[in-house]
Backbone as CSV, one residue per row, in Angstrom:
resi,resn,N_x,N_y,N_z,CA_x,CA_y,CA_z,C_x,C_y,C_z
1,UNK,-20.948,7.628,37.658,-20.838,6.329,38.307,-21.986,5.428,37.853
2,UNK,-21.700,4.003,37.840,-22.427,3.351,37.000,-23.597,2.733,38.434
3,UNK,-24.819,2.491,37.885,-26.216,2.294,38.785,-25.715,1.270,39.702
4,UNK,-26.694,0.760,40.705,-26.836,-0.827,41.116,-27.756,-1.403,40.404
5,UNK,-27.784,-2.657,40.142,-28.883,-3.665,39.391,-28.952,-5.160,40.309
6,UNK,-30.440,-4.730,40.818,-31.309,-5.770,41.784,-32.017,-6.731,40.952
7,UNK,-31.917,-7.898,41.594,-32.915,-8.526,40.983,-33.780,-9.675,42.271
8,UNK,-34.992,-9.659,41.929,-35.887,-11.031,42.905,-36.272,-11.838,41.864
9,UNK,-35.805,-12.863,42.568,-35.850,-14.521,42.116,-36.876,-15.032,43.328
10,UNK,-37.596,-15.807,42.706,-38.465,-17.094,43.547,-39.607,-17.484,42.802
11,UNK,-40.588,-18.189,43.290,-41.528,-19.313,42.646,-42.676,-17.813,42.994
12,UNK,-44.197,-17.794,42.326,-45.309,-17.050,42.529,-45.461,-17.405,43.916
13,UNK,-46.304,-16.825,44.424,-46.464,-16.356,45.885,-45.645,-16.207,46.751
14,UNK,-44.167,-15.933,46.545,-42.912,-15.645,47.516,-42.654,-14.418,47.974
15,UNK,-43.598,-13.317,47.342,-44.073,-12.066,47.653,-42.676,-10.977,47.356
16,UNK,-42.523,-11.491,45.952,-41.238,-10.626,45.376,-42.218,-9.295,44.844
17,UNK,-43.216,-8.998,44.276,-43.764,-7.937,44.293,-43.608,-7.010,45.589
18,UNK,-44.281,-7.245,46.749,-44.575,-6.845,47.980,-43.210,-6.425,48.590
19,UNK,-42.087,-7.416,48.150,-40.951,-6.737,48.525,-40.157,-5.721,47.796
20,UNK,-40.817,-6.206,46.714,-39.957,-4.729,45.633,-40.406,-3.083,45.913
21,UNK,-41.473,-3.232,46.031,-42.305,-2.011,46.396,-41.974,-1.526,48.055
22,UNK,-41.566,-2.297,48.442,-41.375,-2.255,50.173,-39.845,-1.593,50.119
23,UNK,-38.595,-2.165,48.897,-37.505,-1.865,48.838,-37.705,-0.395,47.771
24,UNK,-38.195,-0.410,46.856,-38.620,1.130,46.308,-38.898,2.116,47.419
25,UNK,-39.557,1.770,48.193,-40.268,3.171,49.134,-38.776,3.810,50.177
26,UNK,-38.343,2.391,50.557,-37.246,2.777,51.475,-35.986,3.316,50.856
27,UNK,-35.594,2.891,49.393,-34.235,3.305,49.178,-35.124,4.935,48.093
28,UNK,-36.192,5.061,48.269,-36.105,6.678,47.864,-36.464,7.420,49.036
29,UNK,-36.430,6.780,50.451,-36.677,7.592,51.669,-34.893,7.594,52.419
30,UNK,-34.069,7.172,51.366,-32.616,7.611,51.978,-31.827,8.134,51.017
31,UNK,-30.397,8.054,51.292,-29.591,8.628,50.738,-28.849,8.038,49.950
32,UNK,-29.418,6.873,49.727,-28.562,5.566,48.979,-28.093,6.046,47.414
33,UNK,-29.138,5.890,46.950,-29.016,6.734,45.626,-28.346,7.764,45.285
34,UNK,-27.627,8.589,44.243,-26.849,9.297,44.391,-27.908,10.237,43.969
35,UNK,-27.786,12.141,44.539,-28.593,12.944,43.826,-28.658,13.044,42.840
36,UNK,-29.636,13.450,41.734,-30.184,13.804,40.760,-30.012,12.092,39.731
37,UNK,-29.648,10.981,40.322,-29.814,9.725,39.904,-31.540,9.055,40.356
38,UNK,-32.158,8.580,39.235,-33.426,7.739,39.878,-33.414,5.954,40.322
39,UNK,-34.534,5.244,40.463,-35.093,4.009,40.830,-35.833,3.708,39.632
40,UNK,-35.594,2.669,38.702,-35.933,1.834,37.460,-36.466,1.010,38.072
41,UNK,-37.798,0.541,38.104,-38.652,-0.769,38.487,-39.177,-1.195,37.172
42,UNK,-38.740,-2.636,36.985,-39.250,-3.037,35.857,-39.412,-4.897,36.076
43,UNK,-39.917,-5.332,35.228,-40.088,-7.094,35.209,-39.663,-7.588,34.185
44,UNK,-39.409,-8.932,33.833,-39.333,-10.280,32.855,-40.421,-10.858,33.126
45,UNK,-41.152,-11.640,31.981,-41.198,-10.590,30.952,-41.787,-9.592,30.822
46,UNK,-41.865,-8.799,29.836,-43.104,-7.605,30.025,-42.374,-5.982,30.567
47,UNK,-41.115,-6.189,30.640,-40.679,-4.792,30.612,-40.154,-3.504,30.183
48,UNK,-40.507,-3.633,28.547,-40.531,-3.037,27.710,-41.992,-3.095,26.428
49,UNK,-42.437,-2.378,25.966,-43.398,-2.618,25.542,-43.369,-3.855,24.180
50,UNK,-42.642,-3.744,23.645,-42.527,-5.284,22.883,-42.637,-5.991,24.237
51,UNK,-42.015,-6.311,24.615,-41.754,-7.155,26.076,-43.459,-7.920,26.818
52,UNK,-44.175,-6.599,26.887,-45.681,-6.525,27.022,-46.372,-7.558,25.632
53,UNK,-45.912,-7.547,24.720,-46.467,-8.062,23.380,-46.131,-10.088,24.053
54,UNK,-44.837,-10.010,23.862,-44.313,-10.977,24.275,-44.882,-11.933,25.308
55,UNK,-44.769,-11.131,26.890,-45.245,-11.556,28.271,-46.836,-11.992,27.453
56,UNK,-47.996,-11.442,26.665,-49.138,-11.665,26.478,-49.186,-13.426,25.894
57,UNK,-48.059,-13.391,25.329,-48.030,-14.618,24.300,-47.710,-15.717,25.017
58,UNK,-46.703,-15.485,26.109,-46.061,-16.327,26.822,-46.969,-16.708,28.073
59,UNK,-47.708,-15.904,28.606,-49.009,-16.221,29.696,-50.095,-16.598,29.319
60,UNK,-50.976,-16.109,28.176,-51.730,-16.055,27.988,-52.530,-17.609,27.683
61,UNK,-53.474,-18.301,28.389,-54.462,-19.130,28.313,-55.206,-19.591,27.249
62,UNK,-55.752,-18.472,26.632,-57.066,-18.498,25.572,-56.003,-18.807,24.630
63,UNK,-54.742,-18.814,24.540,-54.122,-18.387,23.370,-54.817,-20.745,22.585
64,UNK,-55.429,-20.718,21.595,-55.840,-22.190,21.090,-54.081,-22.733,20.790
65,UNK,-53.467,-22.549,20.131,-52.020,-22.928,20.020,-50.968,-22.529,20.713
66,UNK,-50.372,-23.219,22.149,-49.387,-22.456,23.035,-48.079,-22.810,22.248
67,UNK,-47.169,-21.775,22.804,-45.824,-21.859,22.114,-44.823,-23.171,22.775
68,UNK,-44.504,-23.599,21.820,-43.927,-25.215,22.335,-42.666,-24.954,23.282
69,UNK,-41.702,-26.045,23.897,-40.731,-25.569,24.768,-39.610,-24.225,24.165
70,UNK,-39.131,-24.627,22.799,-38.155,-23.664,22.514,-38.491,-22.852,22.325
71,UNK,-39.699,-22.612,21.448,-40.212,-21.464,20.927,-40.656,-20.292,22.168
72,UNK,-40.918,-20.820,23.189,-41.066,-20.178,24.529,-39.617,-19.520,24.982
73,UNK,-38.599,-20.423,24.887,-37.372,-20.374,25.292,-36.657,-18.845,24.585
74,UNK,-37.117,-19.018,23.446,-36.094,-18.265,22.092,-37.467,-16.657,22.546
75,UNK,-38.513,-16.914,22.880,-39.664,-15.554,23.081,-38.809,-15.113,24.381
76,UNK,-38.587,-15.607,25.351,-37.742,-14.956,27.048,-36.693,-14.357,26.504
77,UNK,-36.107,-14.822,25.389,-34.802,-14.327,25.081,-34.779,-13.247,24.793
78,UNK,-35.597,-13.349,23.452,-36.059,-11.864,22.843,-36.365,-10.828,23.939
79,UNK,-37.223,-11.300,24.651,-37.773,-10.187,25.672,-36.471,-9.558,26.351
80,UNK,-35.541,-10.593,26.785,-34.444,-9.901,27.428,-33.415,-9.123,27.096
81,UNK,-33.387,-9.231,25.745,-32.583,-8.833,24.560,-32.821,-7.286,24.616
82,UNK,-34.196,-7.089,24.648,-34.855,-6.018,24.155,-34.932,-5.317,25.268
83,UNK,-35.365,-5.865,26.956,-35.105,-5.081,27.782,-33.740,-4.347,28.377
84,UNK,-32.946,-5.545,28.162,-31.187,-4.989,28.246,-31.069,-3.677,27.244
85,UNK,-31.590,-3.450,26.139,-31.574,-2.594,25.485,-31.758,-1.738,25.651
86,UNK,-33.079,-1.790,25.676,-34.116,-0.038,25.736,-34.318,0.143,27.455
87,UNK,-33.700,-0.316,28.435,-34.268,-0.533,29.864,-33.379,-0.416,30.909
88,UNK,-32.586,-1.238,30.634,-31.102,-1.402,32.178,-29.964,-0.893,31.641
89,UNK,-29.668,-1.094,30.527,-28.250,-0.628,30.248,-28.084,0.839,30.225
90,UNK,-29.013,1.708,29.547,-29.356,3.021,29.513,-29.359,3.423,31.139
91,UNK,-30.054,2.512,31.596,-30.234,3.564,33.391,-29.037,3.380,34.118
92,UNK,-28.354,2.046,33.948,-27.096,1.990,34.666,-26.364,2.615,34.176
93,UNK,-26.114,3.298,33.025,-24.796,3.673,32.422,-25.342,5.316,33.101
94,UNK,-26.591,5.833,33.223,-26.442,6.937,33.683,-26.631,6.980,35.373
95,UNK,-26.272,6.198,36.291,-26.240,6.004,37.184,-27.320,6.045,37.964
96,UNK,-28.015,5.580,36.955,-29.484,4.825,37.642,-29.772,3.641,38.670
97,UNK,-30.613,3.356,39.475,-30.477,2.119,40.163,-31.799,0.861,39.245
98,UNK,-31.612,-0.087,39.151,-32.463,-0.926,38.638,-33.273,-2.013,39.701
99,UNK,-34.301,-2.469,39.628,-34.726,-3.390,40.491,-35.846,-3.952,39.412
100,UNK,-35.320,-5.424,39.116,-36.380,-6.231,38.471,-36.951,-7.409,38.898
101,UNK,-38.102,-7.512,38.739,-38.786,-8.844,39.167,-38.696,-9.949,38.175
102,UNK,-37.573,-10.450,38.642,-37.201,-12.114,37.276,-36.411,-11.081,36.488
103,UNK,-35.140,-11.956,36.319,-34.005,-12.261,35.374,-34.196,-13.538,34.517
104,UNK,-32.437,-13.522,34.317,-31.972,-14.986,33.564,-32.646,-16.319,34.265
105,UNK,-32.077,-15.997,35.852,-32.144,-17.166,36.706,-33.996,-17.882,36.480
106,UNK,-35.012,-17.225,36.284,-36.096,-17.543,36.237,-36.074,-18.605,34.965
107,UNK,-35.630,-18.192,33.485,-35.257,-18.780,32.860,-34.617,-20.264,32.535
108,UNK,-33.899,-20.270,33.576,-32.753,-21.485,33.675,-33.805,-22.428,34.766
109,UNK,-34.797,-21.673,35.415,-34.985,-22.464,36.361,-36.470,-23.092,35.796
110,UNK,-37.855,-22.353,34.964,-38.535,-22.463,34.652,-38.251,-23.408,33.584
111,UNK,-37.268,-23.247,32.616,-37.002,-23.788,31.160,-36.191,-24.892,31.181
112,UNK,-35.038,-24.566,32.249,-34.268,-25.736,32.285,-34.639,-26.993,33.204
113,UNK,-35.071,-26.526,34.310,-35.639,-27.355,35.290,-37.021,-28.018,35.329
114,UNK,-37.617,-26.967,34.728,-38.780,-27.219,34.594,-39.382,-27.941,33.268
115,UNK,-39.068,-27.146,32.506,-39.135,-27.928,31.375,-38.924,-29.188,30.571
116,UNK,-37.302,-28.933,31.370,-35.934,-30.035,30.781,-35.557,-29.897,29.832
117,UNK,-35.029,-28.736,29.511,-34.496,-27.970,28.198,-33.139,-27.964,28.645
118,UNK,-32.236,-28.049,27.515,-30.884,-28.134,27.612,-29.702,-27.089,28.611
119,UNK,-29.712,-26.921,29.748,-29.133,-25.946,30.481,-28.299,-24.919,29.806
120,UNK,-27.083,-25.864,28.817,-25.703,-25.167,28.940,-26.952,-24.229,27.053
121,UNK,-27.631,-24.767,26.371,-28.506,-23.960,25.697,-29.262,-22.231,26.434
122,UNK,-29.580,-22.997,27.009,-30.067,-21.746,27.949,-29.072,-20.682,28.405
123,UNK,-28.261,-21.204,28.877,-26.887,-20.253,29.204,-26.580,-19.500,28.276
124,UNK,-26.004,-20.098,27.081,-25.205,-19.785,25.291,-26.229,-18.705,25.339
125,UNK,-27.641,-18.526,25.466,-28.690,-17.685,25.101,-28.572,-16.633,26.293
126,UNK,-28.713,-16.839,27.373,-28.456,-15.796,28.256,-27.059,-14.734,27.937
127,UNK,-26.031,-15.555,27.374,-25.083,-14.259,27.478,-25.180,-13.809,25.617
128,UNK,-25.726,-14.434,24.879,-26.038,-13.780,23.841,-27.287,-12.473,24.444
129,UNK,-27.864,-12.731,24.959,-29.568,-11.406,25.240,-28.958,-10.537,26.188
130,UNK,-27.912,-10.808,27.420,-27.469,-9.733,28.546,-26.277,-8.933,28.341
131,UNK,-25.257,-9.861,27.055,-24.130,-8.555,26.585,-23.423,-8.155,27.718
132,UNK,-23.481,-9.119,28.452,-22.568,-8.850,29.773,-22.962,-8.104,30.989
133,UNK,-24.533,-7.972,30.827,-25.340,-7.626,32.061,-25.231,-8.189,32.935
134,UNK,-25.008,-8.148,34.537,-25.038,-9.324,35.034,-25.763,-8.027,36.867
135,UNK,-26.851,-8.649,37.402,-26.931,-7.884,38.723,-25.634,-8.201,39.693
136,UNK,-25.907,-6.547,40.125,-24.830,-6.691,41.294,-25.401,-7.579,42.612
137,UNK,-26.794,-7.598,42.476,-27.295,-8.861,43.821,-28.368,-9.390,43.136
138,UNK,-28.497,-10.826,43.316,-29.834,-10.965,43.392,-30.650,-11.398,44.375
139,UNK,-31.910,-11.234,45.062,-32.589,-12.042,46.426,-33.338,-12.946,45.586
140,UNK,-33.439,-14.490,46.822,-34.330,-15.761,45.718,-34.895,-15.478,47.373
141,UNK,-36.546,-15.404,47.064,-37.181,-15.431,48.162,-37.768,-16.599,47.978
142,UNK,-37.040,-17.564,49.095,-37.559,-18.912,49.398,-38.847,-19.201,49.630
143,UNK,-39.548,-19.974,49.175,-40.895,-20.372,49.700,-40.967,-21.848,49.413
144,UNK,-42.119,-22.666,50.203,-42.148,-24.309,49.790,-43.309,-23.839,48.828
145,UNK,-43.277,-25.039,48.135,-43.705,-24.997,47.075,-45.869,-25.437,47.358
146,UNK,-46.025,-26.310,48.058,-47.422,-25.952,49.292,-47.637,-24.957,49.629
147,UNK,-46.960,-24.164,50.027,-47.487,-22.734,50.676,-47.472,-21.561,49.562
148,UNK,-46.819,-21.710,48.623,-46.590,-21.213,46.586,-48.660,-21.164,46.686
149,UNK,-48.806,-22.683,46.104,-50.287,-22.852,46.111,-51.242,-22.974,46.852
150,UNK,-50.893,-22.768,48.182,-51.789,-22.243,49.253,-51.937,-20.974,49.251
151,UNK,-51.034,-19.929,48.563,-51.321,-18.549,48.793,-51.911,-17.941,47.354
152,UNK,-52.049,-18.708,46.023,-52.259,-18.593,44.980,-53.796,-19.171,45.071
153,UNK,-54.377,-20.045,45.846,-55.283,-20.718,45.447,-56.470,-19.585,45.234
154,UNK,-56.702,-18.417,45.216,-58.045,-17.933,44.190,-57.616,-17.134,43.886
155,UNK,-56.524,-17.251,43.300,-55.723,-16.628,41.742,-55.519,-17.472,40.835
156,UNK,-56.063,-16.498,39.104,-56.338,-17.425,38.101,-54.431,-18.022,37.624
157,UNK,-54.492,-19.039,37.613,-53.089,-19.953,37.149,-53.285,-19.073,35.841
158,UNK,-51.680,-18.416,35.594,-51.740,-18.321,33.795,-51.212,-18.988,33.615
159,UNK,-50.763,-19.567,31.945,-49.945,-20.673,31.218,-48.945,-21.643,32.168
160,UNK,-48.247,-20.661,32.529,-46.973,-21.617,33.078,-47.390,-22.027,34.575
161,UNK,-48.132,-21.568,35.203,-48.292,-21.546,36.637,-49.726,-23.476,36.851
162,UNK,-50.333,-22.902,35.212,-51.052,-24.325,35.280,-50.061,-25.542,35.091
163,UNK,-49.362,-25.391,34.702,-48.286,-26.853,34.483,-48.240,-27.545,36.091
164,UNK,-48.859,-27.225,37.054,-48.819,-27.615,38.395,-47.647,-28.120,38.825
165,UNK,-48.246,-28.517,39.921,-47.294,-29.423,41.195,-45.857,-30.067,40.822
166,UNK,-45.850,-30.840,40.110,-44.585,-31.409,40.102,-43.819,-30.721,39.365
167,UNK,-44.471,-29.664,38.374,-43.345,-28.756,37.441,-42.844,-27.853,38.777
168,UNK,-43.731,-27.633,38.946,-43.395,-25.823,40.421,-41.979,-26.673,41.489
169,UNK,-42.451,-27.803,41.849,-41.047,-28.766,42.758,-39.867,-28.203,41.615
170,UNK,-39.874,-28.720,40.374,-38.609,-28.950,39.488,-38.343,-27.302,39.412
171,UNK,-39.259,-26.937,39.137,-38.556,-25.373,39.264,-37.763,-24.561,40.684
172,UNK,-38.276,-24.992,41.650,-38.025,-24.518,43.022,-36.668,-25.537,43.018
173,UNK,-36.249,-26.757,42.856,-35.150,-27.311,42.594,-33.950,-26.750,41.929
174,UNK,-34.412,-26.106,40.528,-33.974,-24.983,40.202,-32.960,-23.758,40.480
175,UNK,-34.364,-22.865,41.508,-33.969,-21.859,42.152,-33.074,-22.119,43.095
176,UNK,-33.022,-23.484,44.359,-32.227,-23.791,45.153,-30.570,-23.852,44.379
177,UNK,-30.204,-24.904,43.336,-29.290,-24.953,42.688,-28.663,-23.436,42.322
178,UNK,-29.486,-22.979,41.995,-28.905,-21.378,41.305,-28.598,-20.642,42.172
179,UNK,-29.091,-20.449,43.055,-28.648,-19.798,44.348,-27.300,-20.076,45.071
180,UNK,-27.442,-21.491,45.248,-26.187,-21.635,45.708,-24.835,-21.420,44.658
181,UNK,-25.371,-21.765,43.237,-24.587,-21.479,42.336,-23.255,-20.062,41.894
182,UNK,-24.815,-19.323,42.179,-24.347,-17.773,41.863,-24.334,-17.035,42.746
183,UNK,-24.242,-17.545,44.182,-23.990,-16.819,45.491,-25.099,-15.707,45.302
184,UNK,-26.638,-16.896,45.435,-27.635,-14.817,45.796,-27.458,-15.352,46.956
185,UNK,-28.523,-13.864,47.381,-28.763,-13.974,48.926,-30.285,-14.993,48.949
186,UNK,-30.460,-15.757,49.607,-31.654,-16.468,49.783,-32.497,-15.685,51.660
187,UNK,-33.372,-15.818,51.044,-33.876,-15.408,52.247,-35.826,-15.992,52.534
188,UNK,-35.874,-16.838,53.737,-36.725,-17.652,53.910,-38.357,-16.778,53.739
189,UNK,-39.074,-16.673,52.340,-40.464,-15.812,52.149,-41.788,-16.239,53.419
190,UNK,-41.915,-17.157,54.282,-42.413,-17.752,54.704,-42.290,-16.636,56.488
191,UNK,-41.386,-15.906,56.636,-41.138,-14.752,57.572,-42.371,-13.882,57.528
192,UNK,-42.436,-12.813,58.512,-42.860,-11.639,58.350,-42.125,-11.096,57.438
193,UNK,-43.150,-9.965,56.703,-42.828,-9.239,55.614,-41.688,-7.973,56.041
194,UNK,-41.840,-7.593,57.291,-40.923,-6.744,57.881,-39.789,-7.234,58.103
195,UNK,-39.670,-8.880,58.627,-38.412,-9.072,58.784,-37.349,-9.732,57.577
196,UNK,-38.330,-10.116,56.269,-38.283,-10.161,55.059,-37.158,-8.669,54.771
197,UNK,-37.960,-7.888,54.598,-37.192,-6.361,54.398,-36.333,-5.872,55.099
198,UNK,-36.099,-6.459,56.283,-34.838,-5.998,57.317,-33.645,-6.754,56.598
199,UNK,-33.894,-8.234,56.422,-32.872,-8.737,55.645,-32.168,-8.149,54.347
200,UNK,-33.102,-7.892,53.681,-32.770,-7.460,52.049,-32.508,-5.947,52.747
201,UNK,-32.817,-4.791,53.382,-32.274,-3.431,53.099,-30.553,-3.784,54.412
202,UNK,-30.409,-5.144,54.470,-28.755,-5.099,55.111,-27.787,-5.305,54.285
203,UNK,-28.638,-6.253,53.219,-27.524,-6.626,52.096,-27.344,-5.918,50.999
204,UNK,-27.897,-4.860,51.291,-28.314,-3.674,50.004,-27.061,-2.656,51.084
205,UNK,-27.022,-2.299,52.704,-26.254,-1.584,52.778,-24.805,-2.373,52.420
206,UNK,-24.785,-3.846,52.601,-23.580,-4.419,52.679,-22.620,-3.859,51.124
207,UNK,-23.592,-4.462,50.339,-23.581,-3.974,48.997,-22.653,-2.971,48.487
208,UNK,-22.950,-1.690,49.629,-22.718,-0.420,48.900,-22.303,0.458,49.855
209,UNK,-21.469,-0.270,51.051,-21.163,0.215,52.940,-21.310,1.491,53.258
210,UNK,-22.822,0.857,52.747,-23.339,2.349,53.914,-23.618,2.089,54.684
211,UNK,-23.429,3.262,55.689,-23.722,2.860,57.226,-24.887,3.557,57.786
């Protein structure tokens, strides 16, 4: 039987880390999973070791020449190309479960929204790199975009996170659009973290009716 494939969507400080690790602990403390099947935790970019090469190029500060809009665009691709490869397709096909921090949707929302890079471009490229990957859910953990940089403020901004204020709005504009787009589940980050996780482990049983 073929895996589930999770994904968290939202802006930095929406505490998609904190929830991934919160949803790791609980779905290997049940029965969700099938026996002798595991839990794949991985990210965009950076989740394959090219991927790591990549994510360095694409964050990185010191770098004296940053990579211009496309050239950024066409590096996410690659990365995804390569993680669909060596990463999700392999674990789902052996009935692995997947959970990644950032997909496509980060993409469309950072590049297209943010940027103002050609959408239906971005798309043509997404189903060229996913080969017909697509998650069975994704969560966009809502946050305002004030409380993003109220919870970031003595954390160092990398590359994309310095583009400030009015890029982070166009991106969170973004995420709203896509959400409603592609029917995720949205769920308000601005909650307790417990009741954060009560939400996401219902739509994970809805998912897969367990009771």
């Amino acid at each position: 039987m073929k895996g589930k494939f999770i994904v968290f969507e939202g802006i930095d400080g929406s505490g998609k880390t904190t929830q991934i690790n919160q949803l790791s602990k609980w779905l290997i403390g049940t029965d969700i999973i099938p026996e002798n099947n595991q839990l794949v935790i991985t990210r965009e970019p950076g989740g394959t070791k090219l991927g790591q090469s990549i994510r360095s190029l694409l964050l990185d500060n010191s770098i004296e020449k940053s990579p211009d809009s496309i050239t950024e665009l066409l590096l996410y691709a690659a990365d995804r190309s390569q993680h669909i490869n060596e990463i999700i397709r392999p674990a789902l096909n052996k009935g692995n479960w997947v959970i990644s921090d950032r997909f496509c949707g980060s993409t469309i929302a950072y590049q297209g929204y943010g940027r103002k890079l050609d959408i239906k471009l971005i798309k043509d490229l997404e189903m060229i790199a996913t080969q017909g990957i697509s998650p069975d859910i994704t969560f966009l953990l809502d946050i305002p975009v004030e409380e993003s940089i109220k919870r970031r403020i003595n954390i160092k901004d990398d590359r994309i996170e310095k583009e400030g204020r009015d890029f982070l709005l166009n991106v969170s504009l973004g995420f709203q659009a896509l959400s409603e787009d592609r029917k995720w589940k949205k769920i308000s980050a601005i909650n307790s973290k417990e009741n954060i996780m009560s939400e996401i482990q219902s739509e994970i049983k809805k998912l897969i009716q367990y009771k």
